[in-house]
C-alpha positions as a Markdown table, in Angstrom:
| # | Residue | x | y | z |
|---|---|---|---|---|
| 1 | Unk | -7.7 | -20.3 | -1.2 |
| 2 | Unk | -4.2 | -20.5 | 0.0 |
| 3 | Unk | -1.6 | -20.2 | -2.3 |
| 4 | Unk | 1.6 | -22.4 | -3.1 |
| 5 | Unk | 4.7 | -21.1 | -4.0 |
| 6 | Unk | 5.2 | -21.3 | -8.0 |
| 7 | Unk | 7.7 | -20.1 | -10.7 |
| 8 | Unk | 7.2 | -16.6 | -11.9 |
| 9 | Unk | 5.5 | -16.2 | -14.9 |
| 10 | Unk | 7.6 | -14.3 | -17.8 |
| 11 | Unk | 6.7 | -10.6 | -18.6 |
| 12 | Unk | 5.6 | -11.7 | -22.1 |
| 13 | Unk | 3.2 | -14.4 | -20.8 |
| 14 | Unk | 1.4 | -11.6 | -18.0 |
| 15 | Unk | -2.6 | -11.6 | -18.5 |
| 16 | Unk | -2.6 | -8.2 | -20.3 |
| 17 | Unk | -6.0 | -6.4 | -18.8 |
| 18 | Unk | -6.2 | -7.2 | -15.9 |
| 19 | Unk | -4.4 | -6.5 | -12.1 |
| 20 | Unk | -3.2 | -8.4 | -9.3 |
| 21 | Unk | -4.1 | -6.1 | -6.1 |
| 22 | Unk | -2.3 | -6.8 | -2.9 |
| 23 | Unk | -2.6 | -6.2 | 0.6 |
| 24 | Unk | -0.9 | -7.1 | 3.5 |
| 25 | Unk | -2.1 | -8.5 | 6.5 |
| 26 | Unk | -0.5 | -8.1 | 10.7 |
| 27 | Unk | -3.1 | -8.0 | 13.2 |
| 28 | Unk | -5.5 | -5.5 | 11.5 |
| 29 | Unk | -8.4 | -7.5 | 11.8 |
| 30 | Unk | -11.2 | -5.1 | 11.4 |
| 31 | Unk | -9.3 | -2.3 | 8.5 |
| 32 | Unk | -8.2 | -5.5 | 7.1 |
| 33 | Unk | -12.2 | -6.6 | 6.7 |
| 34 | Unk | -13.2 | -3.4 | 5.3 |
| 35 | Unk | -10.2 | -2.5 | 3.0 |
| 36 | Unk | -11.2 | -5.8 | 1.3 |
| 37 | Unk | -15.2 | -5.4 | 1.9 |
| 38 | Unk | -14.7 | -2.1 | -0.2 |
| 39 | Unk | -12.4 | -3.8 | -3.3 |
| 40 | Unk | -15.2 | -6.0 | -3.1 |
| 41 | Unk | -17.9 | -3.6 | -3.1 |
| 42 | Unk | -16.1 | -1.3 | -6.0 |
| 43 | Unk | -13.6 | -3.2 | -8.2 |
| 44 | Unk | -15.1 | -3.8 | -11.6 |
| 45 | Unk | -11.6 | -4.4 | -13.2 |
| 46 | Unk | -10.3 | -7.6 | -14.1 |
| 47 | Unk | -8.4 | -8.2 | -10.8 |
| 48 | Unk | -7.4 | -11.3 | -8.9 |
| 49 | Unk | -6.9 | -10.2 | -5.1 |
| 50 | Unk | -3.8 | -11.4 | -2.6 |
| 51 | Unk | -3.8 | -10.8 | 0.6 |
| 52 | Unk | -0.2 | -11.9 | 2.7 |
| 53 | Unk | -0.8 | -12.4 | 6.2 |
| 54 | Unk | 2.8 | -11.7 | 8.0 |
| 55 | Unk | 2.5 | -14.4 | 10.8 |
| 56 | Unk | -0.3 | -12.3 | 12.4 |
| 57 | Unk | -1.8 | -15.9 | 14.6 |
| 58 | Unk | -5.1 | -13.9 | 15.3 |
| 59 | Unk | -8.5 | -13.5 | 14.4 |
| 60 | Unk | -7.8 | -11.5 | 11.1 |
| 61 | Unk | -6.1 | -15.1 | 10.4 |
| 62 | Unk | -9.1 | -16.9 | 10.5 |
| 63 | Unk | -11.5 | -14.5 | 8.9 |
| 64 | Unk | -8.6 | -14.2 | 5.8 |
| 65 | Unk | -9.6 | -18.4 | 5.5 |
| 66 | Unk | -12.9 | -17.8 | 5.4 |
| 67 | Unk | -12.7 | -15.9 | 2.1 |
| 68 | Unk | -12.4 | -18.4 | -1.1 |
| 69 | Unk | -12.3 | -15.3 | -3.1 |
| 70 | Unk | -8.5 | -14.3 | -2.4 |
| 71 | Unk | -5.8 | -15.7 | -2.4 |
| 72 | Unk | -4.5 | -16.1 | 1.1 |
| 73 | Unk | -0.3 | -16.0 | 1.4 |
| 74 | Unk | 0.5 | -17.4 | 5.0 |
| 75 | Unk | 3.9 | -16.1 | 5.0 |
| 76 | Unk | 6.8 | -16.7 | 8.5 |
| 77 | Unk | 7.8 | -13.4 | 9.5 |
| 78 | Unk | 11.3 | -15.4 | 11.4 |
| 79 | Unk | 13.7 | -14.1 | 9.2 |
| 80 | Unk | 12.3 | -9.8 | 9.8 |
| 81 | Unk | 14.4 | -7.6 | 11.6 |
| 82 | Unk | 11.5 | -5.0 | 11.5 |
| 83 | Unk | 8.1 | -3.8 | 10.5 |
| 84 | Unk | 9.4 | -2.4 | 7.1 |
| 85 | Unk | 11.1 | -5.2 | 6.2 |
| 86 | Unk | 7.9 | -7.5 | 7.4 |
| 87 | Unk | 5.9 | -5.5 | 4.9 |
| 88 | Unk | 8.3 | -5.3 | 1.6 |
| 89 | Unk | 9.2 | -9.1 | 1.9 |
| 90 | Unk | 5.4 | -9.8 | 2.0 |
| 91 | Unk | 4.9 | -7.3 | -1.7 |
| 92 | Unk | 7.9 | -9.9 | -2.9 |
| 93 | Unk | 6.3 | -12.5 | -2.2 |
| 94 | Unk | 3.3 | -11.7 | -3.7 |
| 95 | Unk | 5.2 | -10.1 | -6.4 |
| 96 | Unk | 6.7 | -13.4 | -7.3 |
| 97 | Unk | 3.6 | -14.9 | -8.3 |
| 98 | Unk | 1.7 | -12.6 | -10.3 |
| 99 | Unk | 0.6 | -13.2 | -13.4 |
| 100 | Unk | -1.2 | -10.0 | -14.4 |
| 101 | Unk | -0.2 | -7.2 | -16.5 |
| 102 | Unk | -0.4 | -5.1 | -13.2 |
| 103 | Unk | 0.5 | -5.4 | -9.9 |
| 104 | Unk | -1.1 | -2.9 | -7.0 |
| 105 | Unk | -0.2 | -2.3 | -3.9 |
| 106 | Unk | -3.0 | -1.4 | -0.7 |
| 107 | Unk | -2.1 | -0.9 | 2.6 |
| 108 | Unk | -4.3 | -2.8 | 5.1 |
| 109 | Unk | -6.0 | 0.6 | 6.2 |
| 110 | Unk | -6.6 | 1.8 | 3.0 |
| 111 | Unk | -10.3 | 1.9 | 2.2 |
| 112 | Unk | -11.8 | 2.4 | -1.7 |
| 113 | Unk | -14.8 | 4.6 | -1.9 |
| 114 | Unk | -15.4 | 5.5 | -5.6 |
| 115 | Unk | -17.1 | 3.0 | -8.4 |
| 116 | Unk | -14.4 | 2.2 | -11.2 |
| 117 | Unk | -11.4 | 3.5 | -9.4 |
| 118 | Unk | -9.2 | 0.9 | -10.7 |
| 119 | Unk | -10.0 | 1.3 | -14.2 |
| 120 | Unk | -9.4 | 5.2 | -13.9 |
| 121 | Unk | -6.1 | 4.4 | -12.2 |
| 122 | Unk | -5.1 | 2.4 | -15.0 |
| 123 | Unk | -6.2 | 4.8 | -17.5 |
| 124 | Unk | -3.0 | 7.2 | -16.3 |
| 125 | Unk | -0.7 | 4.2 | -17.9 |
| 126 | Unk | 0.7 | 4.7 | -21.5 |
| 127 | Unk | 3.0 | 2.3 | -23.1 |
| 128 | Unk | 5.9 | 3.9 | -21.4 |
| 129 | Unk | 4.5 | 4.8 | -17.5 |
| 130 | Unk | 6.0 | 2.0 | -15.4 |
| 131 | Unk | 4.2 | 3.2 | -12.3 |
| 132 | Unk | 1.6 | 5.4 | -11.2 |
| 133 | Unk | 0.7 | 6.5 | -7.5 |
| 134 | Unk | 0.3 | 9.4 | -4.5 |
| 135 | Unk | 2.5 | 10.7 | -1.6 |
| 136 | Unk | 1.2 | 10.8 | 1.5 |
| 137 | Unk | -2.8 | 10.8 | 1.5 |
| 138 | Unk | -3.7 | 14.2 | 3.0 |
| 139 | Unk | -7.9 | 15.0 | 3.8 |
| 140 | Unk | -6.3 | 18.1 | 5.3 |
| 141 | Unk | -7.0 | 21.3 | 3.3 |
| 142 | Unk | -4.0 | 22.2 | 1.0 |
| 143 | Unk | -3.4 | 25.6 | 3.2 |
| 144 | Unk | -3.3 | 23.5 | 6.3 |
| 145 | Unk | -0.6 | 20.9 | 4.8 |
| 146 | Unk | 1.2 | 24.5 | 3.4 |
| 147 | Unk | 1.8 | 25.7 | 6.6 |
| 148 | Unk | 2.9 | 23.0 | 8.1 |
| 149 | Unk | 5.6 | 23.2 | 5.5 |
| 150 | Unk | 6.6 | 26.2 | 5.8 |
| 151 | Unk | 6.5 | 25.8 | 10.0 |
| 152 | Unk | 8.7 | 22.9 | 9.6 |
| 153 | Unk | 11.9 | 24.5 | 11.6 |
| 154 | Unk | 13.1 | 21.5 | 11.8 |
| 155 | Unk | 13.0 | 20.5 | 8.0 |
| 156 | Unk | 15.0 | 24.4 | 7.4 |
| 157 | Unk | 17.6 | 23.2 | 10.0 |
| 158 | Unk | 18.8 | 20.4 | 7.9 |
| 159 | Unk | 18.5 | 22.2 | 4.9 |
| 160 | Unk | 21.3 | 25.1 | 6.0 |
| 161 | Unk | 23.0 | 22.4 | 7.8 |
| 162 | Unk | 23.6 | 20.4 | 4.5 |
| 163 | Unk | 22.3 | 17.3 | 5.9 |
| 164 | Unk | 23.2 | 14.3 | 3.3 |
| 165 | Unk | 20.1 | 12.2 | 4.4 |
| 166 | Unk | 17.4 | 14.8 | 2.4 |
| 167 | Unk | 18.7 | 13.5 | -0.9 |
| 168 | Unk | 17.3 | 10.2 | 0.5 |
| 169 | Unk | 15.3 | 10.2 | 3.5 |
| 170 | Unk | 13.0 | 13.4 | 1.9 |
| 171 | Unk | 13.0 | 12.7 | -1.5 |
| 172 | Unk | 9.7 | 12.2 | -3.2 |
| 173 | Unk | 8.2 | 9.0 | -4.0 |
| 174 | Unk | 4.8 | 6.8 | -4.7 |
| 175 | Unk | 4.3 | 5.2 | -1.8 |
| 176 | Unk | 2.4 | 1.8 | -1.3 |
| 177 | Unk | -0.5 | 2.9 | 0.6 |
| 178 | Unk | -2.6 | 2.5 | -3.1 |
| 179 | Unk | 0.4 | 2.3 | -5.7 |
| 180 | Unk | 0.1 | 0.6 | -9.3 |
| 181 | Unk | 3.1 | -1.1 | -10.8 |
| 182 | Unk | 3.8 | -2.3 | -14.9 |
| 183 | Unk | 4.6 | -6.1 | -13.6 |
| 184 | Unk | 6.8 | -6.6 | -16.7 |
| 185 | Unk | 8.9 | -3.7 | -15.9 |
| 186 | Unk | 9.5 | -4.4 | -12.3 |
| 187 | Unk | 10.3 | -8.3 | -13.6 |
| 188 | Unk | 12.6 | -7.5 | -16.0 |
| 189 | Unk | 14.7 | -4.7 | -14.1 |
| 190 | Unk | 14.8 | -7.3 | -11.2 |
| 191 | Unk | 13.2 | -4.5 | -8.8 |
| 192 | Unk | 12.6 | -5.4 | -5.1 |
| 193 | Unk | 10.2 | -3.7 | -2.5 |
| 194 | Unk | 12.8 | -4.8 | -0.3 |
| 195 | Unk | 15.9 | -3.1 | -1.2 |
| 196 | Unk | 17.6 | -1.3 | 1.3 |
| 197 | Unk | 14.8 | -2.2 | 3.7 |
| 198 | Unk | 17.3 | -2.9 | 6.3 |
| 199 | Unk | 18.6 | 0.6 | 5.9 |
| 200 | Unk | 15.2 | 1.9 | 7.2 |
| 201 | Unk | 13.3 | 2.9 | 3.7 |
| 202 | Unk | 10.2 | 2.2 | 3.9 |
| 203 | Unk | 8.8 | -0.5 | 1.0 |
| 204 | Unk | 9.1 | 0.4 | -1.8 |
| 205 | Unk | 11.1 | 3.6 | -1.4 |
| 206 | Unk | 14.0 | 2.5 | -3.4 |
| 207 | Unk | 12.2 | 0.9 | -6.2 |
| 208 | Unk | 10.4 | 4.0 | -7.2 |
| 209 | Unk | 14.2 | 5.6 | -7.4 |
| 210 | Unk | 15.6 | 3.0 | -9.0 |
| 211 | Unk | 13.0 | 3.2 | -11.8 |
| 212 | Unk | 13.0 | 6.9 | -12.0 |
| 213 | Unk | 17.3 | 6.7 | -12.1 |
| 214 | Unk | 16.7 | 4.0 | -15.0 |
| 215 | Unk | 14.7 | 6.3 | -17.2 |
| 216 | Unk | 11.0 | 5.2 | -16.7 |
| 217 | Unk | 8.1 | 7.5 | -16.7 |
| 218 | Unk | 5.9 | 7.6 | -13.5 |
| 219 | Unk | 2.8 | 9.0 | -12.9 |
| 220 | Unk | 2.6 | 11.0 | -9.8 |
| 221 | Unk | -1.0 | 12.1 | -8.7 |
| 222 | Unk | -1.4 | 14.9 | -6.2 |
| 223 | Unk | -3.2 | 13.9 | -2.7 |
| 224 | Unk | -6.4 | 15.6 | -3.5 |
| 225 | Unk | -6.9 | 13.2 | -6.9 |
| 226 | Unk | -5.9 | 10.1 | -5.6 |
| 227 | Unk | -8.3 | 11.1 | -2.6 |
| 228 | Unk | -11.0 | 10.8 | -5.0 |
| 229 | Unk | -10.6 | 6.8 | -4.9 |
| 230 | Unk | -9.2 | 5.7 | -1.6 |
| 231 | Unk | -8.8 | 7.1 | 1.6 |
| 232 | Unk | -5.4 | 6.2 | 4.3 |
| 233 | Unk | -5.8 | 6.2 | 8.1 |
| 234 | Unk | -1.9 | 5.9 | 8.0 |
| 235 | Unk | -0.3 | 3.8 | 11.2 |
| 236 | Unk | -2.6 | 0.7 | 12.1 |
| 237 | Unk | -0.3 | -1.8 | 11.1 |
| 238 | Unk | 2.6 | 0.6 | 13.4 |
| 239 | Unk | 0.7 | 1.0 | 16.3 |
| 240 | Unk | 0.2 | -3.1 | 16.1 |
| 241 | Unk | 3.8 | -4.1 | 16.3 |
| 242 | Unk | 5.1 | -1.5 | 18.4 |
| 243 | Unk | 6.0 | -3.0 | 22.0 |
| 244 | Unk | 6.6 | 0.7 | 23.5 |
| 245 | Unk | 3.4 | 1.2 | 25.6 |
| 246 | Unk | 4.2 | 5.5 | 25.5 |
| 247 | Unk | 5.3 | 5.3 | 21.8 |
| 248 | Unk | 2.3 | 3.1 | 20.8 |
| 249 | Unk | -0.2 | 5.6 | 22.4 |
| 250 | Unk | 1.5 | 8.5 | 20.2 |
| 251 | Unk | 0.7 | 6.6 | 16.9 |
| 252 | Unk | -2.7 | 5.6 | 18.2 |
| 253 | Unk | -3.5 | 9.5 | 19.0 |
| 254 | Unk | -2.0 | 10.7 | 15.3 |
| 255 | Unk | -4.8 | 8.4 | 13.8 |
| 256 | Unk | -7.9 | 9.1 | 16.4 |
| 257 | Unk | -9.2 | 12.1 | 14.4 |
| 258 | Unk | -8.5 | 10.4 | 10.9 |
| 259 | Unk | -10.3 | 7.3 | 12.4 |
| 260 | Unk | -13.2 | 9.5 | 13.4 |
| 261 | Unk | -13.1 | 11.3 | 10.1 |
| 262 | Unk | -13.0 | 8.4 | 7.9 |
| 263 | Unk | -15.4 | 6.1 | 9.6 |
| 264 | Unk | -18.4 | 9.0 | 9.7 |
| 265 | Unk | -18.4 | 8.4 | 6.2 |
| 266 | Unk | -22.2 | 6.9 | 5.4 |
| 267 | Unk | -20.1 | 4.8 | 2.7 |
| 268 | Unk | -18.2 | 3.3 | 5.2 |
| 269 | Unk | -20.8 | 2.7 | 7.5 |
| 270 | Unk | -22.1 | 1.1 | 4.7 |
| 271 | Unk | -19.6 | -1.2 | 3.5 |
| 272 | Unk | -18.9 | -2.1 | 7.2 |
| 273 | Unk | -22.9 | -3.1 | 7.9 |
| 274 | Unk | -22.7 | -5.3 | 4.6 |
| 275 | Unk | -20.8 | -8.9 | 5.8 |
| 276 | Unk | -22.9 | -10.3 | 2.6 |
| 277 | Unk | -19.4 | -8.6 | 0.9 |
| 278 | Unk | -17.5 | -11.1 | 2.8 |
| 279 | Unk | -19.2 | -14.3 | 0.8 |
């Protein structure tokens, strides 16, 4: 089902109970499939599911029609001066139109694996958490990703150099890749996934300060919990929109052992066997 533009819905006429979840869509064809093949397989949540397809003119085009249980965004990517800005304007858009008490955000190559996640998710909300979410998603052990902090020499540089971009560029925040947003909240503080796009934050960044500045309570769940629900290959959409053949092989090698990781999971192989998810 395709959607058409509509007037948002107020914050106190949102269908408490119940979530919008979101993914966007740019040539992923195949992590596109099985992210929503495994919301399929293990949402029992009230949910309504958007996907917004950024222009992508391909196959994962035609296989998003096929489904008449999403709603399918077809969405000009014209007015985009970059992937980042391709992505938040898509979350906006979706944004715009829901109608649920919450509103949560997947990345394309972000793959569910646990019965009931959503509803354990939603159980970190209280009456005053506006968002709940993860960093990065890690399957590396914790000593691995602790050495790799400490070994970052060129993290320390900036650090004794004073550099002004940490306070921005490094600071903490939920990031989209499986995020879940209070829909009123973000409506009536006017928050954007956009914002400051064009400065090179990635989507989402700025909203998650704006509503810590403004006094909200988050909820933010190390890697190795939120790793109980979902799991990230991280760069699939990147490596499809970069145009530098050497740079584009550099993303593509970062994901190879994730990919390899990810995909010898028998649940995976599962969901990916199952096309009667698709119907």
């Amino acid at each position: 089902m395709e959607a058409q533009l509509a007037a948002p819905a107020r914050s106190d006429v949102l269908v408490k109970g119940k979530a919008t979840i979101c993914v966007v869509n740019y040539r992923t064809h195949d992590y596109t499939r099985l992210c929503l093949r495994s919301i399929r397989r293990f949402t029992d949540y009230p949910a309504e599911i958007v996907v917004v397809d950024n222009d992508s003119r391909d196959e994962s085009t035609e296989y998003l029609r096929s489904l008449d249980w999403i709603t399918l965004i077809n969405r000009s990517r014209r007015a985009d001066r970059g992937g980042s800005e391709a992505h938040s304007g898509a979350l906006d858009l979706a944004l715009s139109q829901c109608r649920t008490e919450f509103f949560v955000c997947l990345h394309s190559d972000t793959f569910i694996h646990r019965e009931g996640w959503l509803g354990e998710l939603i159980g970190y909300f209280d009456e005053e958490t506006a968002c709940v979410g993860s960093g990065k998603l890690e399957m590396r052990p914790q000593w691995q990703q602790g050495l790799r902090k400490v070994s970052d020499w060129r993290m320390h540089l900036r650090r004794l150099k004073g550099d002004p971009s940490l306070d921005v560029k490094y600071r903490y925040y939920n990031r989209t890749i499986c995020c879940l947003y209070r829909t009123g909240v973000l409506r009536d503080e006017e928050l954007t996934f956009g914002k400051n796009a064009h400065q090179g934050l990635t989507p989402g960044k700025q909203l998650y300060f704006d509503l810590i500045d403004r006094g909200y309570r988050t909820v933010e769940l190390p890697s190795s919990v939120m790793s109980r629900y979902v799991w990230h290959i991280a760069h699939a959409t990147e490596a499809a929109v970069i145009r530098d053949p050497r740079r584009r092989q550099r993303t593509i090698n970062k994901s190879r052992r994730r990919i390899a990781e990810i995909m010898s999971k028998q649940v995976i192989r599962d969901i990916i066997n199952d096309s009667s998810l698709d119907r």
